[in-house]
C-alpha positions as CSV (number, residue, x, y, z in Angstrom):
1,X,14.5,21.0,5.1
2,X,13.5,22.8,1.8
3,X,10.8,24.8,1.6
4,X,7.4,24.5,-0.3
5,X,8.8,26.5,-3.1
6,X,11.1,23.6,-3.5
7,X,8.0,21.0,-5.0
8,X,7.9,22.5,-8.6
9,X,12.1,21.8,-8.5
10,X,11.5,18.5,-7.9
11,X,8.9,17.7,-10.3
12,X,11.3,19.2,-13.3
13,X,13.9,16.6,-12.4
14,X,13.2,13.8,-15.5
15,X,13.7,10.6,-12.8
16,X,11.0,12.3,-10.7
17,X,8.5,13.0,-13.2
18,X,9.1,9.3,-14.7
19,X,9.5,7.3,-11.6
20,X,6.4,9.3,-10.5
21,X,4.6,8.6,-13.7
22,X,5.5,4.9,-13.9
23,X,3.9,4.7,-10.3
24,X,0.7,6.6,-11.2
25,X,-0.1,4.2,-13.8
26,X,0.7,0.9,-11.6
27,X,-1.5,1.9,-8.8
28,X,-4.1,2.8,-10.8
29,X,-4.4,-0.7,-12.4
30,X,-3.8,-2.0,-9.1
31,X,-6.4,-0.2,-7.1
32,X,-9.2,-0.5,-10.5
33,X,-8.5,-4.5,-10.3
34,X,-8.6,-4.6,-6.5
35,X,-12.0,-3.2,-7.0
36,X,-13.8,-4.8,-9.5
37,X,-11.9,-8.1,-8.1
38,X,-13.2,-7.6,-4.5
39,X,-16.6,-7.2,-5.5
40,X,-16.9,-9.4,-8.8
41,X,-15.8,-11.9,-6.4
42,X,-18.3,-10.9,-3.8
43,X,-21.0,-11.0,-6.0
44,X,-20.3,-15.0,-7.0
45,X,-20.0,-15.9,-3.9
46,X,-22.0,-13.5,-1.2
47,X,-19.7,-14.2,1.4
48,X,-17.7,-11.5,2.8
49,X,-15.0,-14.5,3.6
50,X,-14.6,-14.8,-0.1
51,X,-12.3,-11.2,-0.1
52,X,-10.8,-12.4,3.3
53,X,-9.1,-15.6,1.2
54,X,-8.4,-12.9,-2.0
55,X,-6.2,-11.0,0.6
56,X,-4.6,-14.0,1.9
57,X,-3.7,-15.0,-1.2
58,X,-1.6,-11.9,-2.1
59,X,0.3,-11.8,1.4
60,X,1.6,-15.5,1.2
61,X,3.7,-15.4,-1.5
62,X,5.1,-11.7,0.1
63,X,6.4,-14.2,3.1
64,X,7.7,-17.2,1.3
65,X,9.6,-14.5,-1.2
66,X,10.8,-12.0,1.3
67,X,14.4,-13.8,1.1
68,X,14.2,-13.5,-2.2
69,X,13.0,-10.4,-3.1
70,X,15.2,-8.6,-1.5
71,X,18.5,-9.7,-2.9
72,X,17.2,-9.8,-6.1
73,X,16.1,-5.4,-5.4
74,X,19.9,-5.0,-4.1
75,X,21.9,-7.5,-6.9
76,X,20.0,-6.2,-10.0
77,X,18.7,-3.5,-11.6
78,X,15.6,-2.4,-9.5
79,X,14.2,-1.3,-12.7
80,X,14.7,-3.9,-14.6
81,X,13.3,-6.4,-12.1
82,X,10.3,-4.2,-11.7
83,X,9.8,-3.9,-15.7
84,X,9.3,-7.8,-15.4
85,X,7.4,-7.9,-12.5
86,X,4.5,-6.0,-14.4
87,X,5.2,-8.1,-17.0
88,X,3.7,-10.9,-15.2
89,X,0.8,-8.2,-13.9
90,X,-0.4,-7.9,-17.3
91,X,-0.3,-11.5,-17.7
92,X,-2.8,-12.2,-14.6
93,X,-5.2,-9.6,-15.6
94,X,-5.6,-11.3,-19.4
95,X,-6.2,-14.5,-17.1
96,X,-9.1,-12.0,-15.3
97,X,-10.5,-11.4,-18.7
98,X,-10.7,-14.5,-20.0
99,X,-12.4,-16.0,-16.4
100,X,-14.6,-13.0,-16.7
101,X,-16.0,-13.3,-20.3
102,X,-16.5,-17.3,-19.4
103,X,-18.6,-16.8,-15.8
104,X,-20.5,-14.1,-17.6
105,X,-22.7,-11.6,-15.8
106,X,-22.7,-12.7,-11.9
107,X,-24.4,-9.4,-10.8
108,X,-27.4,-11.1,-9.6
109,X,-25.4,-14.7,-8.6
110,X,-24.0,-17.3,-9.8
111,X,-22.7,-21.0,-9.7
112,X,-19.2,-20.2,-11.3
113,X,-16.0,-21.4,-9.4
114,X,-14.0,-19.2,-7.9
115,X,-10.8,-20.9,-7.7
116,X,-9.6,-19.8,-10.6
117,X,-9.7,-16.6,-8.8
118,X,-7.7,-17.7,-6.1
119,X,-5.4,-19.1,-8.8
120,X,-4.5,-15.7,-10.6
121,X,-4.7,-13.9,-7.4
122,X,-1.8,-16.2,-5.9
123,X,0.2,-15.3,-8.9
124,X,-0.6,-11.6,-9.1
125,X,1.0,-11.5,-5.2
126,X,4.2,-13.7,-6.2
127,X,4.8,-11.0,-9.3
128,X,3.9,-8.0,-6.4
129,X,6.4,-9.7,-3.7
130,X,9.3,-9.4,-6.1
131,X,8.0,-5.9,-7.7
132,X,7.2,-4.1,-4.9
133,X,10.8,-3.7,-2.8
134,X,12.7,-3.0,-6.1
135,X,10.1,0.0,-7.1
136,X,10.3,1.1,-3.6
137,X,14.1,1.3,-3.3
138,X,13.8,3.2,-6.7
139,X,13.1,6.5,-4.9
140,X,16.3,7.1,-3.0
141,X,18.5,6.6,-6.2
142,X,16.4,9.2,-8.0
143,X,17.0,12.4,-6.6
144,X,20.2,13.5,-3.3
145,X,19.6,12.6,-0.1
146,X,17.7,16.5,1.2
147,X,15.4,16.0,-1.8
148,X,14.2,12.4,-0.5
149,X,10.7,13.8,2.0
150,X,9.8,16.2,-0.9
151,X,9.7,12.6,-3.3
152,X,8.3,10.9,-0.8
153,X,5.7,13.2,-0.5
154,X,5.0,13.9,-4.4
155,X,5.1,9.9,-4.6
156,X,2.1,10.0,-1.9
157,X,0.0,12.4,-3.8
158,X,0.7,10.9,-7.2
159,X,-0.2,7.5,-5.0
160,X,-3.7,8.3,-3.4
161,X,-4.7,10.3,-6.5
162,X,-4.2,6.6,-8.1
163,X,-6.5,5.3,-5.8
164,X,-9.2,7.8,-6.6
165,X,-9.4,7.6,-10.2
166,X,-8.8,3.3,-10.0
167,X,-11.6,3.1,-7.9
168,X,-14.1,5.2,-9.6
169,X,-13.4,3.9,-13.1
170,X,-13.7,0.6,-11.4
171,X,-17.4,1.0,-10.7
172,X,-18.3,2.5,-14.2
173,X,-16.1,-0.4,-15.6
174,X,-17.7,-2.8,-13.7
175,X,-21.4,-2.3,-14.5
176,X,-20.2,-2.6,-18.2
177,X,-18.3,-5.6,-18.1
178,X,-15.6,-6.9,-15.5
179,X,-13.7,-8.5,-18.2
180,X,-13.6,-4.5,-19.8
181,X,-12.2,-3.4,-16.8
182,X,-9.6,-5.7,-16.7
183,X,-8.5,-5.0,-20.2
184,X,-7.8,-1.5,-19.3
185,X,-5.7,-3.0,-16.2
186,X,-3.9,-4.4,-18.4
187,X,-3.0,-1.6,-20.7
188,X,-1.9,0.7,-17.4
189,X,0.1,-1.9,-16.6
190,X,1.9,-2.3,-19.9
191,X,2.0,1.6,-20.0
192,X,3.7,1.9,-17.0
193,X,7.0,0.0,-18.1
194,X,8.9,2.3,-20.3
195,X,8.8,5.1,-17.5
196,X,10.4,3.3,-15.0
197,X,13.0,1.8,-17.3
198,X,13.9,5.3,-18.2
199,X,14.2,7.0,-15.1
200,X,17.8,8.1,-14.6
201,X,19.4,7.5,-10.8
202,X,21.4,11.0,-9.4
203,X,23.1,8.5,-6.7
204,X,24.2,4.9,-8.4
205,X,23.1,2.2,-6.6
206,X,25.8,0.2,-4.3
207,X,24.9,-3.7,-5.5
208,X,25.8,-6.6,-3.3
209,X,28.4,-8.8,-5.4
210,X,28.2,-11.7,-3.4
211,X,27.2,-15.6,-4.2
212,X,23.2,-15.6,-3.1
213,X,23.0,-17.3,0.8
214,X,20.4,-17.6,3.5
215,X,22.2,-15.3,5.2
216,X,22.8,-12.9,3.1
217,X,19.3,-12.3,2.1
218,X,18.3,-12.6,5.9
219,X,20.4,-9.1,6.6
220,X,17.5,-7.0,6.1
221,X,15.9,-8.4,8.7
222,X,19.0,-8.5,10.6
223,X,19.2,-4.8,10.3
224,X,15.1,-4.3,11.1
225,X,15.9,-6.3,14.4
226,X,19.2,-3.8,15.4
227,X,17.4,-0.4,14.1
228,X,14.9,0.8,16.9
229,X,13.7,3.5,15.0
230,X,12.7,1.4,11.6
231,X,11.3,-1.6,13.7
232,X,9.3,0.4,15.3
233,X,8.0,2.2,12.5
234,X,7.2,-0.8,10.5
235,X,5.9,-2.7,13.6
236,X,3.2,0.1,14.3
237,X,2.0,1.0,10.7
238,X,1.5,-3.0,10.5
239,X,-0.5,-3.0,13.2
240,X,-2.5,-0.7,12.4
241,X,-2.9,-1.7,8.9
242,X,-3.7,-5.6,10.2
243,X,-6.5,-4.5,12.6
244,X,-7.7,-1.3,10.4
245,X,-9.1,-3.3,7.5
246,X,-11.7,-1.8,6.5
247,X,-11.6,-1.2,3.0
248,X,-11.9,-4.8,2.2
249,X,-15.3,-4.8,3.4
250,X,-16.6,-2.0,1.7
251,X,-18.0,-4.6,-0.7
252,X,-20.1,-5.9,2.0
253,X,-20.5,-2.4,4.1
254,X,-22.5,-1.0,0.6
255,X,-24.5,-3.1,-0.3
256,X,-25.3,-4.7,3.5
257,X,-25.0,-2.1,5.8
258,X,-26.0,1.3,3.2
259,X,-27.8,-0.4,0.0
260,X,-26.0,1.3,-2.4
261,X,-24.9,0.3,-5.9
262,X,-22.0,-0.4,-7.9
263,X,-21.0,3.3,-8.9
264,X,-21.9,4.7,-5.6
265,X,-19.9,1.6,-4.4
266,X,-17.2,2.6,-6.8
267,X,-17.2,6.4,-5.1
268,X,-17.1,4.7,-1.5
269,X,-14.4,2.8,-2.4
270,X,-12.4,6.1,-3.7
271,X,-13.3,7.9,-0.2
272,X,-10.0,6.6,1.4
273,X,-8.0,8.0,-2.0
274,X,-10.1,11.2,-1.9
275,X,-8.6,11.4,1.8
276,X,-5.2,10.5,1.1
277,X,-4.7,12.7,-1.8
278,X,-6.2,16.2,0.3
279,X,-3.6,15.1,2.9
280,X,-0.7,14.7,0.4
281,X,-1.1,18.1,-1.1
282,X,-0.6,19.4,1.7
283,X,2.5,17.3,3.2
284,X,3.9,18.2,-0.6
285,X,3.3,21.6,0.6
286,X,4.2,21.5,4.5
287,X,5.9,18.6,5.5
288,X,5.9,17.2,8.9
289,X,9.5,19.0,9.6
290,X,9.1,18.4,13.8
291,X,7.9,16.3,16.6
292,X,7.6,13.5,13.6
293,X,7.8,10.5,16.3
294,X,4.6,11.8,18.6
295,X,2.8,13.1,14.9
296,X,3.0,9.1,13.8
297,X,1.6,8.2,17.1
298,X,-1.4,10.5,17.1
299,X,-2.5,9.9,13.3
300,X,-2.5,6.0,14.3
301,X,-4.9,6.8,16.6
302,X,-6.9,8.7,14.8
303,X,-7.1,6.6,11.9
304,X,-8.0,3.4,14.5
305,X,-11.1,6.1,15.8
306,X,-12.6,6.7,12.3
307,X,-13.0,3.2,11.9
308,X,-14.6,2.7,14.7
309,X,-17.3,5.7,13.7
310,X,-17.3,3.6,10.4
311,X,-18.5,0.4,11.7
312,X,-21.1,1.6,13.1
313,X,-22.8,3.5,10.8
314,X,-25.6,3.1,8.4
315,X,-25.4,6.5,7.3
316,X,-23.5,6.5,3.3
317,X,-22.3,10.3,3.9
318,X,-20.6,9.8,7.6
319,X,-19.0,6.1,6.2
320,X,-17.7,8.4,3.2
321,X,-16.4,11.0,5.6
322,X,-15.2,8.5,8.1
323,X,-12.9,6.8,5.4
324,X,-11.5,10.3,4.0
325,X,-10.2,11.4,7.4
326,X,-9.3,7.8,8.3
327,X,-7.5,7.5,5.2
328,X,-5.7,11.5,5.8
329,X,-4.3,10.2,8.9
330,X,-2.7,7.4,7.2
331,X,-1.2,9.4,4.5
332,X,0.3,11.5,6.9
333,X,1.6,7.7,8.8
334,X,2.9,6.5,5.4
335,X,4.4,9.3,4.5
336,X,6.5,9.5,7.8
337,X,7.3,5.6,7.8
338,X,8.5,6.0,4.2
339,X,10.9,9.2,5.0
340,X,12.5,7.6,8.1
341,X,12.8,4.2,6.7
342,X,15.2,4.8,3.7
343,X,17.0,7.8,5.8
344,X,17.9,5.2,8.7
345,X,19.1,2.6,6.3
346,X,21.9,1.9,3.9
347,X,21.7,2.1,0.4
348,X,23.5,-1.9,0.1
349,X,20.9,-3.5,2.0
350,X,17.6,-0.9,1.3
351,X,16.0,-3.8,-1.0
352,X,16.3,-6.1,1.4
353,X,15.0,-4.4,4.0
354,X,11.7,-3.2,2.1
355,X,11.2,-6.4,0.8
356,X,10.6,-6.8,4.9
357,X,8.9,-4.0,5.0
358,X,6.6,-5.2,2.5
359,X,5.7,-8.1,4.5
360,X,5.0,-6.0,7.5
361,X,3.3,-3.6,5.7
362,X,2.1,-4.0,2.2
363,X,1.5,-7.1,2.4
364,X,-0.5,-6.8,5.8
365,X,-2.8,-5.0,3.8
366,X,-3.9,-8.3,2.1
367,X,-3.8,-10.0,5.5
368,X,-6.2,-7.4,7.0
369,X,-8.2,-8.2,4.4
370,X,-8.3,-12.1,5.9
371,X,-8.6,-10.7,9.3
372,X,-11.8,-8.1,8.4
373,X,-13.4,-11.6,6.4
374,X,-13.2,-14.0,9.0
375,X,-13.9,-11.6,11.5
376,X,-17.2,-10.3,9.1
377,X,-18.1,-13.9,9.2
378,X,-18.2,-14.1,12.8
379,X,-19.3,-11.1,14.2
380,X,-20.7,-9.2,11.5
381,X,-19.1,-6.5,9.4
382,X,-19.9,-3.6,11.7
383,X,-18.3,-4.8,15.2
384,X,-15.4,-6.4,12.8
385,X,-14.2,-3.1,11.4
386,X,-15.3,-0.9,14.8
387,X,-13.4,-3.8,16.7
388,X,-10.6,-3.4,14.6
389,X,-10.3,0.2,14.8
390,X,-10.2,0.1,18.9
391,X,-7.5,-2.3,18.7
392,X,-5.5,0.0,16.2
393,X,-6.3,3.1,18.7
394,X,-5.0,0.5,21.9
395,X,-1.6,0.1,19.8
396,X,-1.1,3.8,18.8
397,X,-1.3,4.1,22.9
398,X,0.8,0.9,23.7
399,X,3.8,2.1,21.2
400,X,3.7,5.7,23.1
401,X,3.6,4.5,26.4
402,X,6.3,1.7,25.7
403,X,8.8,2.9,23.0
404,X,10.5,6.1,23.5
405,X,13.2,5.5,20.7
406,X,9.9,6.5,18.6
407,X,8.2,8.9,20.6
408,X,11.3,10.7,20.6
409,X,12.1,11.8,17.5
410,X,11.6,15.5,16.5
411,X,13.0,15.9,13.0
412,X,14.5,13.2,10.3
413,X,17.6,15.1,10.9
414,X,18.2,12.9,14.1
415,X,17.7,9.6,12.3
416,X,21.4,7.8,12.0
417,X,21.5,6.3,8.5
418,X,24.0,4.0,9.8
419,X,22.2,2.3,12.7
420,X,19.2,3.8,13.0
421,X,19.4,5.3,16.2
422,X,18.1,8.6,17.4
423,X,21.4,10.8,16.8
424,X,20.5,13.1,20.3
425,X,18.5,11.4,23.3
């Protein structure tokens, strides 16, 4: 494994420093419009179901297009298809700024309709469920196989430090003017195209040739379903992310549960990034090198126990810290996921598989969102999220009882890349 010294070499490589770039200013938009869309949308409606539909919204079209989206990552230019992907991105956040200028200020209520919302939001997740597994299978292309953890982390960092600066700008943005905020979304987005069309690949892609077929596009999943190792690293981060939810309730856990406003909202809703980002610096650094099974394990945990300490506070300084080291835990679970994933599986059916992936994770992420709404509804916001995070902490402890294929690996040297098995018992 290379050593730290090794994290300045892989920054001077041109694809890193523009695949990384072209992901820094994605995310950013993302994570600024998930913001102000979360709690403009809050604000119209004051009903913490409102984000649960927003989240259900983006993971729908992530299922109905997984067949798609994946053999259209491994038959095309992954670049390409993600170019025009955020194509249509900047497209749904001019939509947000013309809904915005006509519903006007809804800070203090309002009687607009919020289906247009709905609307956009459907078509922001159906761009997302094609752009997502072709960025993603990016990476391995970019630099040799050894240098793969050391992007993975870099990508992690460059990631969460997204979600910091989206977040904060968001609540600044959003006392002057939703429809300004979603003007500069839509200027990240458009700024993050020519990076990603430029970035050169050190290992050239191998691109099914084949006529398009149910079954071809259902081989990813095929694979999942014959790969212990990848199953069960997708199947535990989703899990985790489905019950752990949290973050789309921050809307209603500032201004319910702490009374805050919309820039210490804004800073509340950068807590997880501000986490993340500490973490990744120092994975970029140090690496998780051994016992990389039992390390995913025990960060799942922890991450489930910080939410619980999050749910039931009233406290703004121990929900802040509570989502930082919530958040580090699952930086250090992403990282691992996204390292064993793209080691375990062949190059010819990579987009296929993350476009699964996606589904399992990335898009569960929207569907915790559904989960945390209706469950807000019913039980409140405080047992929903604490509930949630003693389910996560029950799975981290049902996967390590019950799956040794995971538990057992030491280093990412002992993933096959063929089949995904453990290469030593």
């Amino acid at each position: 494994m290379p050593d730290a010294d090794l994290d300045l070499g892989v920054m001077r490589i041109p694809a890193v420093r523009r695949y990384l770039a072209s992901a820094a200013l994605s995310t950013t938009g993302i994570s600024l419009m998930l913001t102000v869309l979360f709690k403009q949308a809050f604000d119209i409606t004051d009903d913490a179901l409102t984000i649960g539909i927003i989240g259900l919204l983006q993971f729908v079209p992530a299922v109905l297009l997984v067949v798609v989206s994946g053999y259209v990552a491994d038959r095309f230019d992954r670049r390409r298809v993600t170019a025009l992907m955020t194509v249509g991105r900047v497209l749904c956040a001019v939509a947000f700024i013309v809904y915005s200028r006509d519903v006007g200020d809804v800070s203090d209520g309002s009687d607009a309709a919020i289906w247009p919302v709905y609307v956009i939001t459907l078509a922001f997740g159906s761009f997302d469920a094609i752009a997502i597994p072709a960025r993603r299978a990016i990476a391995p292309l970019a630099v040799e196989r050894e240098l793969l953890p050391k992007l993975v982390a870099s990508a992690a960092v460059t990631y969460v430090l997204a979600t910091v600066v989206g977040p904060i700008a968001g609540g600044f943005l959003y006392s002057a003017g939703p429809d300004l905020a979603y003007l500069v979304v839509a200027v990240l987005f458009l700024a993050s195209i020519p990076p990603i069309l430029r970035t050169p690949y050190a290992n050239q892609p191998t691109r099914i040739t084949e006529r398009p077929s149910v079954k071809l596009a259902l081989e990813g999943l095929s694979f999942i379903r014959r790969s212990p190792i990848v199953l069960s690293a997708i199947s535990l981060d989703m899990f985790a992310v489905l019950f752990g939810g949290a973050v789309a309730l921050i809307p209603v856990i500032a201004e319910e549960r702490l009374g805050v406003g919309d820039i210490a909202y804004g800073w509340l809703r950068a807590a997880p990034g501000i986490g993340a980002g500490i973490t990744g610096l120092v994975l970029a650094a140090r690496p998780v090198t051994r016992r990389v099974g039992p390390t995913l394990l025990a960060v799942v945990a922890i991450f489930g126990a910080f939410h619980v300490t999050l749910g039931l506070t009233t406290n703004y300084a121990v929900a802040f810290v509570s989502l930082v080291i919530a958040a580090g835990a699952d930086m250090v679970s992403m990282t691992i996921r996204s390292t064993l994933v793209p080691l375990a599986t062949p190059d010819s059916q990579l987009g296929r598989v993350t476009a699964v992936e996606s589904v399992f994770i990335g898009a569960s992420n929207e569907l915790g969102a559904f989960e945390s709404g209706v469950a807000a509804r019913a039980i409140g916001a405080p047992w929903a999220i604490a509930g949630g995070g003693i389910a996560t902490v029950a799975i981290a402890a049902g996967f390590a009882a019950f799956v040794p294929t995971l538990r057992r690996i030491d280093t990412y040297d002992d993933v096959d890349a063929e089949v995904g098995e453990p290469s030593v018992a």
